[in-house]
BASE-810038 format. One record per residue (C-alpha): residue number from 1; x, y, z. Coordinates in steps of 0.5 Angstrom, whole numbers. Example, Ala and Ser with C-alpha at 12.3 -4.5 7.8 and 13.67 -1.06 7.14 Angstrom:
<nodes>
@k->1&X->25&Y->-9&Z->16
@k->2&X->27&Y->-2&Z->14
</nodes>
This chain:
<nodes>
@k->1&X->-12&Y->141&Z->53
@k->2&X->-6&Y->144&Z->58
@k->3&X->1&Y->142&Z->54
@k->4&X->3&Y->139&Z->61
@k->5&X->-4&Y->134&Z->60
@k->6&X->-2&Y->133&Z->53
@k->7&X->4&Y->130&Z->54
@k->8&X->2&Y->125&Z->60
@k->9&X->-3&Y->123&Z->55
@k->10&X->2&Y->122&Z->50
@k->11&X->7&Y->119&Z->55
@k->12&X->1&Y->113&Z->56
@k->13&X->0&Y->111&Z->50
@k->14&X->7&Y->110&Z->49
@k->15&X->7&Y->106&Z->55
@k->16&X->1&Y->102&Z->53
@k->17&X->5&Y->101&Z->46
@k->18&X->11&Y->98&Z->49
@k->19&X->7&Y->94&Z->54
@k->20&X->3&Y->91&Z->47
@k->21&X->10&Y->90&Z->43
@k->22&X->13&Y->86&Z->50
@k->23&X->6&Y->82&Z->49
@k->24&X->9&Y->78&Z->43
@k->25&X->14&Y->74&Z->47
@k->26&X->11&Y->68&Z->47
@k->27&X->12&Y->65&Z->54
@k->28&X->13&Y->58&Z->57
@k->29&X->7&Y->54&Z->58
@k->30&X->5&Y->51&Z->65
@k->31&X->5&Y->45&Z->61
@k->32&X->12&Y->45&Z->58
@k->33&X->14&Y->48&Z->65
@k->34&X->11&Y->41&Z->69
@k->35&X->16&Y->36&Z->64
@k->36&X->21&Y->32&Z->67
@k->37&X->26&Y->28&Z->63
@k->38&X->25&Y->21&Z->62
@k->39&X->29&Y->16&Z->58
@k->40&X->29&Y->14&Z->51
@k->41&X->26&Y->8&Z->49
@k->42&X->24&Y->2&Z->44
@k->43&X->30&Y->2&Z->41
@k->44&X->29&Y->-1&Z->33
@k->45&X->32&Y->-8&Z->30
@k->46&X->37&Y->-7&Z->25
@k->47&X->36&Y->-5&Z->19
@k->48&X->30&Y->-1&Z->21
@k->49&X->28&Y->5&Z->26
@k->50&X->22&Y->7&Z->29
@k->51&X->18&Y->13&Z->30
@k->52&X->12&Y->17&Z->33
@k->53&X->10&Y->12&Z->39
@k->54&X->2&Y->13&Z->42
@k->55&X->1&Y->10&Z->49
@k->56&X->-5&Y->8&Z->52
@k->57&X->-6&Y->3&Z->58
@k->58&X->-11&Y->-2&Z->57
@k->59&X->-16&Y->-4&Z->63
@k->60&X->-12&Y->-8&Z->67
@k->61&X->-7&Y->-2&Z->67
@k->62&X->-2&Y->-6&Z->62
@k->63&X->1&Y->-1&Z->57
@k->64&X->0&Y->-1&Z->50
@k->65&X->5&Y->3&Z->46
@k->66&X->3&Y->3&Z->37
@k->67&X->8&Y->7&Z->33
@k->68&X->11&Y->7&Z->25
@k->69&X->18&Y->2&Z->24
@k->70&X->20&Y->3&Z->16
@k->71&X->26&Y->0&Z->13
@k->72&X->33&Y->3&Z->12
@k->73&X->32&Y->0&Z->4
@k->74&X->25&Y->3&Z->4
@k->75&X->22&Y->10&Z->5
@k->76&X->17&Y->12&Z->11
@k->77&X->12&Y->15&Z->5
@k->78&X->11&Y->8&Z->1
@k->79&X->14&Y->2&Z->7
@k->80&X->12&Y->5&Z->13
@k->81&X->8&Y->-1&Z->17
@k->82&X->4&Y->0&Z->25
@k->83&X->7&Y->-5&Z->30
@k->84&X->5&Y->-6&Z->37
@k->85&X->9&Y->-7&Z->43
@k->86&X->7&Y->-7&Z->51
@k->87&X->10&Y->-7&Z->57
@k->88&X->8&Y->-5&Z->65
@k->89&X->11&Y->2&Z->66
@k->90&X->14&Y->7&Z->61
@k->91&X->21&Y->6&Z->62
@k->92&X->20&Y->-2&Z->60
@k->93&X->23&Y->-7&Z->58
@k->94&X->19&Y->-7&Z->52
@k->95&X->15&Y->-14&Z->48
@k->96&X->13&Y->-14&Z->41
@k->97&X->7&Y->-16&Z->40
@k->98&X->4&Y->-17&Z->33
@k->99&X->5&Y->-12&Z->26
@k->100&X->-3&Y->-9&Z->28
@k->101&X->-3&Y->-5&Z->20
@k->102&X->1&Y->-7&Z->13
@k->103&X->0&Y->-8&Z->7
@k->104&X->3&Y->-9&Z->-1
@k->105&X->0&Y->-3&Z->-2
@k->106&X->-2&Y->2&Z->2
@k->107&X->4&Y->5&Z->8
@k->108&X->1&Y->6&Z->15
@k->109&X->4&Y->12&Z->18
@k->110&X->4&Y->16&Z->24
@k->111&X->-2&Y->13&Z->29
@k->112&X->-6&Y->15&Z->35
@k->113&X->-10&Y->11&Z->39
@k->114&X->-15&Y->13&Z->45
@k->115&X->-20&Y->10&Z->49
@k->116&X->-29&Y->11&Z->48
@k->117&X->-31&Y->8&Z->53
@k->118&X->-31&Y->1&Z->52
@k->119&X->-28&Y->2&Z->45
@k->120&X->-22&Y->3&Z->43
@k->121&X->-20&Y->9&Z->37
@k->122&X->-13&Y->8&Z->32
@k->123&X->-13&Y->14&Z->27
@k->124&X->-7&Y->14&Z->22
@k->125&X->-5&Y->16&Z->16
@k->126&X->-5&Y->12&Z->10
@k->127&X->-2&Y->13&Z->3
@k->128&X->-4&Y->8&Z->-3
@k->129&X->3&Y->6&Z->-6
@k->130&X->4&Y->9&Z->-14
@k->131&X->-1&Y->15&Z->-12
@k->132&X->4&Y->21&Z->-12
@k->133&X->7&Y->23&Z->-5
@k->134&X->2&Y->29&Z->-3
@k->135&X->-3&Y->25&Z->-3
@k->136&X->-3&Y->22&Z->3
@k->137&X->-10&Y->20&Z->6
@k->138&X->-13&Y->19&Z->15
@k->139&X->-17&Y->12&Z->15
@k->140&X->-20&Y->10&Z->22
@k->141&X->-20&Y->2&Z->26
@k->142&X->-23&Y->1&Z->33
@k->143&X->-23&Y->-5&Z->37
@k->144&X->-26&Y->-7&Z->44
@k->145&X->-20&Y->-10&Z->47
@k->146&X->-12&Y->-9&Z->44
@k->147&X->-11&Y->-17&Z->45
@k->148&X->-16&Y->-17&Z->38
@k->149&X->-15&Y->-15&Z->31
@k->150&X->-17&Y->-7&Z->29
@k->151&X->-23&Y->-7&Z->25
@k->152&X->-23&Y->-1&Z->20
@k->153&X->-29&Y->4&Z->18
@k->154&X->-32&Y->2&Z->12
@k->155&X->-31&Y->10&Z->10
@k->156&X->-24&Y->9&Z->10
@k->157&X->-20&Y->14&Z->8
@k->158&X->-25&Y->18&Z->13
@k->159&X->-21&Y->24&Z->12
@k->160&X->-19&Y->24&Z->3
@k->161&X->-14&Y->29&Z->-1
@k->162&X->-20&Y->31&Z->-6
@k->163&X->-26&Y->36&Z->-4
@k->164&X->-26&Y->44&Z->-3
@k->165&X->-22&Y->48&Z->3
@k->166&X->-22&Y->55&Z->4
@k->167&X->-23&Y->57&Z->-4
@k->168&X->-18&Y->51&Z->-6
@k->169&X->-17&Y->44&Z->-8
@k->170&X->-15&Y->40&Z->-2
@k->171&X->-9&Y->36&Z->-4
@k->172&X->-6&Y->33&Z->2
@k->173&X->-10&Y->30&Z->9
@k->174&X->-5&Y->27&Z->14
@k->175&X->-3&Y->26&Z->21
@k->176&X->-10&Y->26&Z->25
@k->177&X->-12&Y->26&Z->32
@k->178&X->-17&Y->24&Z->35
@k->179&X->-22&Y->27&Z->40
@k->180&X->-29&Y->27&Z->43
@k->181&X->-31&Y->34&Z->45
@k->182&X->-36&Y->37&Z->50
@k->183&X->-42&Y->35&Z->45
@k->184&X->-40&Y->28&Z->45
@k->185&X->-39&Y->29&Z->38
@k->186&X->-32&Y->26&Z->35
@k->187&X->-28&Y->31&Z->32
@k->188&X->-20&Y->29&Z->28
@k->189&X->-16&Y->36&Z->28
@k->190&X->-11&Y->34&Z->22
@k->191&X->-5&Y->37&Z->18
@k->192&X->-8&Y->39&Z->11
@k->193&X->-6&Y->42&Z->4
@k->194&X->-9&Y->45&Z->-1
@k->195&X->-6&Y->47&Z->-8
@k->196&X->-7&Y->55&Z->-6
@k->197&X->-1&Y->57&Z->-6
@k->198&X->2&Y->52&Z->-12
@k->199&X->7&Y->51&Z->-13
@k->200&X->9&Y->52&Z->-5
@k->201&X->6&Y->47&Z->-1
@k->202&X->4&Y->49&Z->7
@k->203&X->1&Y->46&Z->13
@k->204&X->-5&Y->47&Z->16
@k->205&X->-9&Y->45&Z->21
@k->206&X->-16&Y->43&Z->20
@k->207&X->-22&Y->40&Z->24
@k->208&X->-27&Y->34&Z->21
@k->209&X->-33&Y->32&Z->25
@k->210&X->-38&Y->26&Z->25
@k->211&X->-43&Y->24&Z->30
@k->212&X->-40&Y->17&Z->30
@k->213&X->-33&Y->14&Z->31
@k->214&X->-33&Y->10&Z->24
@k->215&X->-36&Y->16&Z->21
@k->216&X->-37&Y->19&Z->15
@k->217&X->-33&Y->25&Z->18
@k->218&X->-35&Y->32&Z->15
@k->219&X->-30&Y->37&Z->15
@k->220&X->-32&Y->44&Z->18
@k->221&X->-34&Y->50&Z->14
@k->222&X->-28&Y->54&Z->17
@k->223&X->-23&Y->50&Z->16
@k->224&X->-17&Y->51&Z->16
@k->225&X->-16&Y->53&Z->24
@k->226&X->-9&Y->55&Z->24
@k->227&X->-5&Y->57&Z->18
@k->228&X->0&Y->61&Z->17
@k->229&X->1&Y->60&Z->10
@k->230&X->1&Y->67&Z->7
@k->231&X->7&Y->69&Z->12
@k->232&X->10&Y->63&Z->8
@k->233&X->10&Y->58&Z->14
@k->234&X->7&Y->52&Z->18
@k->235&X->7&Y->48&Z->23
@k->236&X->6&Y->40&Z->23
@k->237&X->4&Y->34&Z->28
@k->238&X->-2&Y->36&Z->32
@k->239&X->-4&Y->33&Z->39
@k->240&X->-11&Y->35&Z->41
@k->241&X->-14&Y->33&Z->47
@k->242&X->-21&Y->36&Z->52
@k->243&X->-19&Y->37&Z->59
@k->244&X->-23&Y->40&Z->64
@k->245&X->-28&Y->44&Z->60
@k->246&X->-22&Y->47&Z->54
@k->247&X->-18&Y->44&Z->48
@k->248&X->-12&Y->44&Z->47
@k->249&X->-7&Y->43&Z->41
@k->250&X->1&Y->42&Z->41
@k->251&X->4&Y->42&Z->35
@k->252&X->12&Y->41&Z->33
@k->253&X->14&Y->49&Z->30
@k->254&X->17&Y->47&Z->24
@k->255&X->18&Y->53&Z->21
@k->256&X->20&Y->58&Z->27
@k->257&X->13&Y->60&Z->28
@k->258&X->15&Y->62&Z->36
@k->259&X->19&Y->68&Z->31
@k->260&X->15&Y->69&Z->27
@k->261&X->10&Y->72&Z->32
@k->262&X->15&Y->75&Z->35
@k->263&X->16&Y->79&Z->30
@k->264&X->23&Y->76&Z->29
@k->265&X->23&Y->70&Z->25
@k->266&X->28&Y->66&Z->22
@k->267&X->30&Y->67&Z->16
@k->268&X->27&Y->61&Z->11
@k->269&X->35&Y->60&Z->8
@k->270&X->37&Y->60&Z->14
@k->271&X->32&Y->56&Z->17
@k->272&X->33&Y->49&Z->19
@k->273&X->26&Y->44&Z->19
@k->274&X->23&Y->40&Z->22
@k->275&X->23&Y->39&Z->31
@k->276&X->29&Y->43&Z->32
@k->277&X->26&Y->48&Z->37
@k->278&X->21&Y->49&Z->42
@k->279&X->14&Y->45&Z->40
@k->280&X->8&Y->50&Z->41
@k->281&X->2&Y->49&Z->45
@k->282&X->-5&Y->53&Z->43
@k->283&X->-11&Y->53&Z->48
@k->284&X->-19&Y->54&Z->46
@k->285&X->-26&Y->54&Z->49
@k->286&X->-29&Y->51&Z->44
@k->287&X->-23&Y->48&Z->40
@k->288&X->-25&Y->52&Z->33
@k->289&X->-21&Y->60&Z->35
@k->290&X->-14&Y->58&Z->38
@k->291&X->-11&Y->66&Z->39
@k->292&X->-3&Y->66&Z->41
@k->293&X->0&Y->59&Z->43
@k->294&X->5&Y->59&Z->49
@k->295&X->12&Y->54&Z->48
@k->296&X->8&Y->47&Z->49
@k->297&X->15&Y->44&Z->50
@k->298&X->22&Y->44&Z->49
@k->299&X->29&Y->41&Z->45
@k->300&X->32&Y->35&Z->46
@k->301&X->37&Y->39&Z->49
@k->302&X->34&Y->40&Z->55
@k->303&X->32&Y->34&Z->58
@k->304&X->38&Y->30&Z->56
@k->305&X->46&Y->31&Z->55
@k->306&X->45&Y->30&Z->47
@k->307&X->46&Y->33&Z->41
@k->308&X->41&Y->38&Z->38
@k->309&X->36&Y->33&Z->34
@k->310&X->29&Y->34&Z->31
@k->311&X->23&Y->32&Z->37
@k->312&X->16&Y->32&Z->34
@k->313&X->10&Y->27&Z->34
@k->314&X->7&Y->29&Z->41
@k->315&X->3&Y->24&Z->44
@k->316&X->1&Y->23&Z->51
@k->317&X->-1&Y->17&Z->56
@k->318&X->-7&Y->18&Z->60
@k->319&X->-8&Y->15&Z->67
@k->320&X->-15&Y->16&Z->71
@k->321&X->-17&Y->22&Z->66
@k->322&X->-11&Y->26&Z->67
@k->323&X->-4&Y->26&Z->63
@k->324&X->2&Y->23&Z->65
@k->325&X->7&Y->22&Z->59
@k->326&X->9&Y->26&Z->54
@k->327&X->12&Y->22&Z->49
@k->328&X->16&Y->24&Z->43
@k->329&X->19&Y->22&Z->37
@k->330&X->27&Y->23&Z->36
@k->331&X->30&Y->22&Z->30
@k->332&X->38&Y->22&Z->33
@k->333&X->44&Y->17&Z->31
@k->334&X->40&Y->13&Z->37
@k->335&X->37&Y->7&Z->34
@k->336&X->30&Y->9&Z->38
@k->337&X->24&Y->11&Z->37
@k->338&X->24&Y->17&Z->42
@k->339&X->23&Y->19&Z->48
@k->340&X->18&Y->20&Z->55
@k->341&X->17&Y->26&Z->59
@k->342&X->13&Y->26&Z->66
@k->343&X->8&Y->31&Z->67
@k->344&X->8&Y->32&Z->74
@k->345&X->4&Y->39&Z->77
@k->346&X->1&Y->41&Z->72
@k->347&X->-4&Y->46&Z->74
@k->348&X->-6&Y->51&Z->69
</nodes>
């Protein structure tokens, strides 16, 4: 080979390399980039506060809104209850309805509500009190109008902190989201521990599947999906949904993923948890293999005049088969539950 040919055959693959390396940037999604701020709703009574709101319209276009409230005196793990308020627009006002899940012994935490033609699907996380923290379980109700009470599956816990994953004891199993896939099968993507990394605990997401709403649900053999356990890291707050022949997954980025994927992350003592940056959005063709994700939405900060403050809990409303709102859960010095963002063009 000619020197002259050689080094133009070195100087591409330096180009090609440089090209590669810029490739980590993670980008802004289309998603993120259609997102108009809206305004902070459902402000909570004294001495409680509320969280993680999941909207739905019923078939007369009313708005339903299900989300956690916890007591000042108490803690979300052991007091949490689901309450249920409607309203005719996002925007409100707001009319409490009923208290949909309580109980002395178990806390409800953290729902997320869909519709299956004419039924509709209320997934949750559910902890039986005197059980240590970490034990944290999925249960699963169904009803055929949202003016009547929720029935729960008689395999509830559908989702359970026992059993095998990944050569580990699974520990913990929480925060689900439910969808059905192109198969029509019901899959729930939820947050999952094992003790693998004892005494560390890092979430990961997972998949159950069953031919049924109510269940059994079975976890999929390859599962966890995403992990980043052994960077030391995770992410948290999965919501999945099907549209337009792919899957999709925002999740909030609790632990400074964006850079760690970047190749800059974050140190772990420095590193503030929780929803105090960018959430994430993955995408899929068959909702198991999820790559590289894109900033799925941003901080507080952008859409509002407020000092920096943990957004996480991503839900959205639906209207006509497409998405409308991005709700989000906002732990500020506002006594409200968070706050909504319009979906307006987006064209992925």
């Amino acid at each position: 080979m000619k020197p002259y040919v050689k080094l133009i055959c070195i100087a591409l693959v330096t180009l090609l390399f440089i090209a590669a390396k810029g490739d980590q940037t993670i980008k802004e999604s289309s998603f993120s980039k259609s997102l108009v701020p809206g305004k902070f709703i459902l402000e909570a009574e004294d001495g409680w506060w509320n969280w993680g709101m999941a909207p739905i319209y019923d078939e007369n276009g009313k708005l339903h809104i299900f989300m956690s409230t916890i007591p000042y005196k108490g803690r979300w793990v052991t007091d949490s209850k689901i309450v249920h308020f409607t309203a005719n627009r996002p925007e409100g006002p707001y009319t409490f309805v009923d208290t949909t899940f309580s109980s002395n012994t178990a806390t409800y935490h953290n729902p997320q509500v869909s519709k299956v033609g004419d039924t509709y699907v209320l997934v949750y996380l559910i902890k039986e009190k005197g059980t240590p923290r970490i034990a944290q379980q999925i249960g699963i109700a169904t009803t055929k109008s949202l003016d009547e009470p929720w029935v729960e599956s008689p395999h509830n816990p559908i989702i359970k902190a026992s059993g095998k994953m990944d050569g580990a004891n699974i520990i913990h199993a929480s925060n689900p989201t439910f969808l059905v896939d192109e198969d029509g099968k019901f899959r729930i993507y939820y947050k999952s521990v094992t003790d693998k990394y004892k005494p560390k605990q890092f979430r990961e997401m997972s998949l159950a599947i069953s031919d049924n709403i109510e269940g059994p649900y079975q976890n999929y053999e390859a599962n966890p999906l995403i992990s980043y356990a052994d960077q030391g890291r995770d992410i948290e707050d999965p919501y999945a949904f099907y549209y337009e022949g792919m899957y999709y997954m925002i999740v909030e980025d609790r632990m400074d993923i964006k850079g760690l994927l970047e190749g800059n992350p974050t140190p772990i003592d420095a590193l503030k948890l929780g929803g105090n940056r960018p959430g994430l959005i993955y995408k899929s063709k068959d909702g198991i293999n999820w790559g590289i994700p894109e900033i799925g939405y941003n901080t507080n900060t952008h859409y509002f005049d407020k000092e920096l403050a943990r957004s996480e809990r991503p839900n959205i409303l639906w209207k006509d088969g497409k998405p409308e709102y991005l709700f989000l859960a906002c732990h500020d010095k506002d006594p409200t539950a968070g706050y909504f963002l319009k979906i307006e063009g987006w064209n992925d």
